[in-house]
ROVEX-517312 format. One record per residue (C-alpha): x, y, z; chain; residue in one letter. Coordinates in steps of 0.5 Angstrom, whole numbers. Layout:
REM residues N
{u = X v = Y w = Z unit = A code = A}
...
END
This chain:
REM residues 87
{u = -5 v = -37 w = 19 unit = A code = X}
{u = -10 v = -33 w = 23 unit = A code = X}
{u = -13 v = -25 w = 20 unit = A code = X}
{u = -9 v = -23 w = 26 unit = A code = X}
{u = -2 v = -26 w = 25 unit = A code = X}
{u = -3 v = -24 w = 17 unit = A code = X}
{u = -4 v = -18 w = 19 unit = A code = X}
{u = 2 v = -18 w = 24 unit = A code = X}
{u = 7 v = -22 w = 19 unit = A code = X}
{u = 5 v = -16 w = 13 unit = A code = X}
{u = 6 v = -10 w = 18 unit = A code = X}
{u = 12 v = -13 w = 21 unit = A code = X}
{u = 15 v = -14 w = 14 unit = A code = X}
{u = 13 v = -8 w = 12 unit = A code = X}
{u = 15 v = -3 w = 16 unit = A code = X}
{u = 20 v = -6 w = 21 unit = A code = X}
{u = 17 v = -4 w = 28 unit = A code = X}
{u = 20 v = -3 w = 35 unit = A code = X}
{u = 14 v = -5 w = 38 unit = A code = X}
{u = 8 v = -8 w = 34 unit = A code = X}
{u = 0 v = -12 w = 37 unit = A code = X}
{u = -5 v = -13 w = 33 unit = A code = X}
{u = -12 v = -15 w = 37 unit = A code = X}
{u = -19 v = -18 w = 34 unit = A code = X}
{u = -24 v = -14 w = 37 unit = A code = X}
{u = -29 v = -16 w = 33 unit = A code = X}
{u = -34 v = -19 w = 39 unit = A code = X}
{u = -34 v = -13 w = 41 unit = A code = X}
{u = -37 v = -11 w = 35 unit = A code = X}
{u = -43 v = -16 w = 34 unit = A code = X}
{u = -48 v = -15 w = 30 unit = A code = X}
{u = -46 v = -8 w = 28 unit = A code = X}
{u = -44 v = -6 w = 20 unit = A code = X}
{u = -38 v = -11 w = 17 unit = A code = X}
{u = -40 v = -16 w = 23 unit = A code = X}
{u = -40 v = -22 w = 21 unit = A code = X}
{u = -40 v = -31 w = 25 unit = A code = X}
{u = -33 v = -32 w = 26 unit = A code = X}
{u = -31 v = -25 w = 28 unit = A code = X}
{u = -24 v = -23 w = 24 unit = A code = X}
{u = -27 v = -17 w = 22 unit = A code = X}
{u = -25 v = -11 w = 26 unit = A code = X}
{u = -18 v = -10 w = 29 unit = A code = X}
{u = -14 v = -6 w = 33 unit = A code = X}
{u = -6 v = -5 w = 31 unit = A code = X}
{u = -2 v = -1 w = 36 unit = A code = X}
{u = 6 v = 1 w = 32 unit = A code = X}
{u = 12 v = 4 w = 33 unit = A code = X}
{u = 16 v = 4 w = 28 unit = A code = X}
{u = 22 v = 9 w = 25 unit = A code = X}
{u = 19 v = 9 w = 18 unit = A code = X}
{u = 13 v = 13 w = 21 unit = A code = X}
{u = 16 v = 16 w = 25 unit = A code = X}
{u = 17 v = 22 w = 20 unit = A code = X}
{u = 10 v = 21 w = 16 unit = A code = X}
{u = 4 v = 26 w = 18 unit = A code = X}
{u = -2 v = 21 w = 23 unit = A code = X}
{u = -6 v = 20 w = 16 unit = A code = X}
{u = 1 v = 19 w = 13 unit = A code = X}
{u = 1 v = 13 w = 18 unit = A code = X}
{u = -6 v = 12 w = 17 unit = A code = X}
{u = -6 v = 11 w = 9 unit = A code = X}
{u = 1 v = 6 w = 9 unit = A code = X}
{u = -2 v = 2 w = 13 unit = A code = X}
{u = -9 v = 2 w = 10 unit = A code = X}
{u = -5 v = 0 w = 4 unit = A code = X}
{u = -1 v = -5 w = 6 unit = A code = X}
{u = -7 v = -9 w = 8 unit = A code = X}
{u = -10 v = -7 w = 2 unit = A code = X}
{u = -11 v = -15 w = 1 unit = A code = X}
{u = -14 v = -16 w = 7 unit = A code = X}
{u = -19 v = -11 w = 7 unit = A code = X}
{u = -21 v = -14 w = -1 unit = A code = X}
{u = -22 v = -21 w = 3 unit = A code = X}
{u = -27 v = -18 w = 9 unit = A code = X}
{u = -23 v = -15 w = 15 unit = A code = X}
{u = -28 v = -9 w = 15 unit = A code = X}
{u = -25 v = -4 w = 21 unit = A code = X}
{u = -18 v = -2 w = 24 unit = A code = X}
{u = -16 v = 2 w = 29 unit = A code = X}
{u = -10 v = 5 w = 29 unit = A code = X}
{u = -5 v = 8 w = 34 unit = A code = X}
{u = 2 v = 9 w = 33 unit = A code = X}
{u = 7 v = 11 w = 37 unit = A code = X}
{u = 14 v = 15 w = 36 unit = A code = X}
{u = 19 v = 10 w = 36 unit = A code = X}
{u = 24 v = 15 w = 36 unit = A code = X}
END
């Protein structure tokens, strides 16, 4: 399984959302810090989810930071989040 469908699995797992997409961008981010051959370093998450809809955005932020805790420990290095209002 890739970084990017780990990550989906455990977001998706986690927090049940109405719309979830997770994009590797980690080419865009060449020779910049965490960079690394092979890229799966730096990634985009876009959610909605009623579980985050009633946390504040660093809430939001903290929780999925968290959830990812192992994939953080295991080289991703940069995650863009957006979330959306699902409800």
């Amino acid at each position: 399984m890739s970084v990017a469908q780990t990550i989906h699995a455990i977001l998706r797992e986690r927090f049940a959302p109405t719309e979830l997409e997770v994009i590797d961008e980690s080419e865009r981010h060449h020779g910049h810090a965490g960079w690394r051959e092979g890229g799966n370093t730096h990634f985009r998450v876009k959610i909605a989810s009623l579980q985050l809809d009633a946390l504040s955005r660093v809430e939001q932020h903290r929780a999925i930071n968290a959830a990812l805790k192992t994939q953080f420990d295991e080289g991703l290095h940069a995650l863009a989040i957006e979330v959306k209002k699902a409800g």
